[in-house]
C-alpha positions in Angstrom: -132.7 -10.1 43.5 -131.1 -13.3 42.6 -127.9 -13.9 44.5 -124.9 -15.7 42.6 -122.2 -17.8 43.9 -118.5 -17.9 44.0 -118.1 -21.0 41.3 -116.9 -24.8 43.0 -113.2 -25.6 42.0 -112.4 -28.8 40.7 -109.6 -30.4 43.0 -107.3 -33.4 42.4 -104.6 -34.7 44.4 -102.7 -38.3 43.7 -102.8 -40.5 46.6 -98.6 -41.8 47.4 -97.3 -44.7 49.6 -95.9 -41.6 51.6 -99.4 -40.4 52.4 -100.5 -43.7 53.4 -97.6 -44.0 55.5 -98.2 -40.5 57.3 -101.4 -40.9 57.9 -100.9 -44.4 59.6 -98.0 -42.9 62.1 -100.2 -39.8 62.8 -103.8 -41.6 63.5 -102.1 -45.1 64.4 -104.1 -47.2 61.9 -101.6 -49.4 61.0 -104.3 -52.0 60.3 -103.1 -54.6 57.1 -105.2 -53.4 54.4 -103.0 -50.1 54.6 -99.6 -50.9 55.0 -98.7 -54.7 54.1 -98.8 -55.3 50.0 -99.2 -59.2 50.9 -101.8 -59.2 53.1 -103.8 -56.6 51.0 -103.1 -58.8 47.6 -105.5 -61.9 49.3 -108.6 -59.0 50.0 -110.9 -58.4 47.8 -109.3 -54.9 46.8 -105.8 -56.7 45.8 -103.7 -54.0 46.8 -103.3 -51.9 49.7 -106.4 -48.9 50.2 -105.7 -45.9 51.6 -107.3 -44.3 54.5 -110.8 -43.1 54.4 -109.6 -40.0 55.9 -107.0 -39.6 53.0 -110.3 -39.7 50.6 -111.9 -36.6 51.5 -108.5 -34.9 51.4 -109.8 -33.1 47.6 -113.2 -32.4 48.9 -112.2 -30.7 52.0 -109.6 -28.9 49.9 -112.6 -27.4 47.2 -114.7 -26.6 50.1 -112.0 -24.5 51.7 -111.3 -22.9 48.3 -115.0 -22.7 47.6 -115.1 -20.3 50.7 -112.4 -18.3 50.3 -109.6 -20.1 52.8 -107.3 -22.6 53.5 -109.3 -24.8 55.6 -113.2 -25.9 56.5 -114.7 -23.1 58.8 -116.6 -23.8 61.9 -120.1 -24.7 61.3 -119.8 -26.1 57.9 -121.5 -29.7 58.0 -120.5 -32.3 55.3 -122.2 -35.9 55.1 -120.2 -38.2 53.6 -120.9 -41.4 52.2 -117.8 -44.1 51.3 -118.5 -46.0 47.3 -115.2 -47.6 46.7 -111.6 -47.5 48.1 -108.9 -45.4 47.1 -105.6 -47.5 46.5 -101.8 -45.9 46.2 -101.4 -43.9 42.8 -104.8 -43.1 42.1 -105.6 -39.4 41.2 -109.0 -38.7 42.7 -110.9 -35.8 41.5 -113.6 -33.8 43.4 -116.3 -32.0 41.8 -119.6 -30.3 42.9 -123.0 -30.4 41.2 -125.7 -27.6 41.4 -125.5 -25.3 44.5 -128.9 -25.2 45.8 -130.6 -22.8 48.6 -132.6 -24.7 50.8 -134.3 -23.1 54.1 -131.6 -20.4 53.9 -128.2 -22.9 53.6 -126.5 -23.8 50.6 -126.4 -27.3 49.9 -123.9 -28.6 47.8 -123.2 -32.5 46.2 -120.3 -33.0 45.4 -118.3 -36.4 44.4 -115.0 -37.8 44.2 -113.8 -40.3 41.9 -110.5 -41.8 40.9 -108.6 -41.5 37.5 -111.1 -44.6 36.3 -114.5 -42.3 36.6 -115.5 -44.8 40.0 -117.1 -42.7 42.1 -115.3 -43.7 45.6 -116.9 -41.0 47.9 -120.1 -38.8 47.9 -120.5 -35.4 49.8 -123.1 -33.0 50.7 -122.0 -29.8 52.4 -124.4 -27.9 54.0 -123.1 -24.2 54.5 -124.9 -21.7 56.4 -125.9 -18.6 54.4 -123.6 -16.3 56.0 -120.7 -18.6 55.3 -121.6 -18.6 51.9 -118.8 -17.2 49.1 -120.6 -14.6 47.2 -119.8 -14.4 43.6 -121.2 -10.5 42.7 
């Protein structure tokens, strides 16, 4: 019997000053690249970057929906790899590749890239098989 699974959705959220600004008074970060338009203008990213926390905002919201909730359960692991920054207006888009079964998880890729097609984060979520969203 061949088991199917709850499709991946597609999740995009558009990264704001405000966001930037939250996330710096909640974690503290205020470092330059984030919050001062001067400083960031003489790096090599020419604008301010957000976060990398902000970043995995979409792919922690398609997991959750993936699975059926509002948030990551317990016991979900997700390797994630940083490719390029995320600056103030970009929409970033998370999508998921193939859902594979491998010694009894479900492995997932997924990616997130900006409004441009850059890829600026990779993901692979390993969830345990009785975590898994069933789809029959």
């Amino acid at each position: 019997m061949s088991l199917t699974w709850r499709p991946f959705p597609e999740v995009t959220h558009v990264v704001g000053r405000a966001e930037i600004d939250a996330y710096a008074k909640l974690s503290g970060d205020y470092n330059p690249i984030h919050m001062d338009e001067a400083y960031a203008a003489g790096t090599r990213f020419g604008t301010i970057i957000a976060h990398g926390p902000i970043g995995l905002q979409t792919l922690f919201e398609a997991v959750a929906g993936w699975l059926g909730g509002d948030r990551v359960p317990s016991g979900i692991r997700i390797d994630v790899l940083y490719r390029g920054p995320v600056r103030s207006g970009d929409a970033i888009t998370c999508r998921a590749g193939e859902i594979t079964d491998h010694a009894g998880d479900l492995v997932v890729e997924a990616t997130c890239r900006n409004q441009d097609g850059r890829q600026v984060l990779q993901a692979l979520v390993v969830v345990p098989r009785h975590l898994a969203p069933r789809g029959d």
